[in-house]
N, C-alpha and C positions, 0 to 999 in steps of 0.2 A: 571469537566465539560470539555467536548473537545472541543476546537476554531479554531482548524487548523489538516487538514487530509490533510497529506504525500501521495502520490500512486508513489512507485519507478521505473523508468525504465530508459533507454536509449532514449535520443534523437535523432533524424531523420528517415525518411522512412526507411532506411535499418534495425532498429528494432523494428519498429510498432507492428510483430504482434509475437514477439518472447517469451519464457517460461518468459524472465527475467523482459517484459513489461505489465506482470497484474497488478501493481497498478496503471499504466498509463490508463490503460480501464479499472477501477473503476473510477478513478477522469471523468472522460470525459463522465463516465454513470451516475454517480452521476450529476454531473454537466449539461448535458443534461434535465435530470430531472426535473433540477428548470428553465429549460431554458435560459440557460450559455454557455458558452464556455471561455475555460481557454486562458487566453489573459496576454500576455507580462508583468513580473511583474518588479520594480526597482529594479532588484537584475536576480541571477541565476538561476529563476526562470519562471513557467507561472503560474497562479493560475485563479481562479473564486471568487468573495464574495458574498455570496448567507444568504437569511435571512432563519432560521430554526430555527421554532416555537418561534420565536422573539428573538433569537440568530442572533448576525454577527458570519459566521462562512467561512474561508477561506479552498478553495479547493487547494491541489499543486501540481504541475511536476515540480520537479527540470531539469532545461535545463543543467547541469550538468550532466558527465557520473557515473554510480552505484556506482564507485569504492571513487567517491567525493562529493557524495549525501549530509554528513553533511555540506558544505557549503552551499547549496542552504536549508538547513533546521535549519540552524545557523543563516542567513540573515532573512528569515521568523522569527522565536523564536523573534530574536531580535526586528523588524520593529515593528512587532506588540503586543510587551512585552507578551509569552506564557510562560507558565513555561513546563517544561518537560511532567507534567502529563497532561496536555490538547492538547498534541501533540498525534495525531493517524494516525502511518504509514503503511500503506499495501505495503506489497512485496511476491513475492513467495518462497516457501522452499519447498527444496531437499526431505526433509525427511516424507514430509506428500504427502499421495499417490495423484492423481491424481483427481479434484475436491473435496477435501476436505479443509475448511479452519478451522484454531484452531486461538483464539484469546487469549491473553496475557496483563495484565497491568504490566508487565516489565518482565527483565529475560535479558538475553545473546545476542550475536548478533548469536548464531546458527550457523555458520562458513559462513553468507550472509556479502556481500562485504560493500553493501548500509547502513545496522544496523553499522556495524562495525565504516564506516565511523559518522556515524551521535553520533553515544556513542562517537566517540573521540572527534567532535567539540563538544556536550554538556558536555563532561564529566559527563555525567549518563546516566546508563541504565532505568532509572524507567519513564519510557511513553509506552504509551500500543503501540500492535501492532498485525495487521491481518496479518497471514502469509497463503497465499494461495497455496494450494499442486498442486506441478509440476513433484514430483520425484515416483520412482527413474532413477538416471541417468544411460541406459543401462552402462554394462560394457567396452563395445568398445567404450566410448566414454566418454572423460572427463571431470566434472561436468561443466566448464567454455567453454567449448565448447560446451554444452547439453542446456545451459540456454540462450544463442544465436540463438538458433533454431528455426523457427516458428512452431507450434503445426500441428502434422499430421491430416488430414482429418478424420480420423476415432475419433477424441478426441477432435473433434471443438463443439459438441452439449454440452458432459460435461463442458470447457472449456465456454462457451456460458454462463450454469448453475449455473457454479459457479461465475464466473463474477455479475452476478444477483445477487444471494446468501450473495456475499460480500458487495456490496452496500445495499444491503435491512440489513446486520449486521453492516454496520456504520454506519446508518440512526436509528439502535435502539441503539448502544453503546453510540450514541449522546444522543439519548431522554431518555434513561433509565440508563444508566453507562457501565462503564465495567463488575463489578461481574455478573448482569444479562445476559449480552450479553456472556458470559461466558460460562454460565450457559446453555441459552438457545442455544447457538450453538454449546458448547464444549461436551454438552451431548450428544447430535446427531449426532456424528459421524460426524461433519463438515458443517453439512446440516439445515436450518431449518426444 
């Protein structure tokens, strides 16, 4: 049962609206949702605690940068005693095309900065995670430079969709698990 959903990104206006800040607009759409806003947590963190379907279930942005995300998802784990599998993080990945998202109850950190970090402070991979498609990264430009970028105009309607997409598949990984939500989004090419 998931208790707590990660959305990774960078903090402050200069990366608001960048490739590497979709799980930050997921928590803030999610959170919107129940009519929240993600507010200053005791740690390195901002979250929302929102009830769903008579679950306490916490929303997070680590105010930490990508690269030290497990700290702010270490301070959460702990506060609120989760164990790894009730952890569900969204971040974006390179390698799935552009509005596609594939969901996961564990695996690798993918060559993403944010997983990386968060396996080393938990010392495990096994907590699911939404990886939303932002790649790939043209060739003139490299992938750490590409995931900084704000999303071109011509890919803000898909970018828009899948945002949507994601929150409407954390909303069912919550009430129904991961193999479903798996299932039903991993089948589809990313898409409900």
């Amino acid at each position: 049962m998931i208790r707590l959903v990660v959305g990774l990104g960078n903090p402050g206006r200069k990366y608001k609206d960048t490739r590497h800040n979709l799980g930050f607009q997921v928590i803030d759409l999610s959170a919107k949702k129940h009519k929240k806003k993600p507010k200053s947590g005791p740690g390195d963190f901002h979250f929302a605690r929102i009830d769903f379907e008579g679950r306490e279930l916490y929303l997070v942005k680590p105010d930490t940068f990508m690269n030290d995300s497990g700290i702010a998802v270490s301070e959460c784990i702990n506060r609120w005693e989760v164990r790894p599998e009730e952890l569900l993080v969204i971040c974006d990945d390179l390698s799935l095309p552009l509005g596609r998202i594939r969901i996961r109850a564990e695996g690798s950190d993918g060559g993403h900065n944010g997983l990386k970090s968060i396996i080393a402070h938990l010392g495990s991979s096994d907590f699911p995670r939404l990886r939303m498609g932002i790649g790939p990264n043209p060739p003139d430009c490299p992938a750490e430079k590409y995931v900084l970028k704000p999303f071109h105009k011509s890919e803000k309607k898909i970018v828009k969709e899948m945002i949507q997409t994601a929150r409407e598949a954390v909303e069912y990984t919550i009430a129904e698990g991961v193999e479903k939500a798996m299932n039903r989004y991993n089948a589809k090419g990313g898409r409900a």
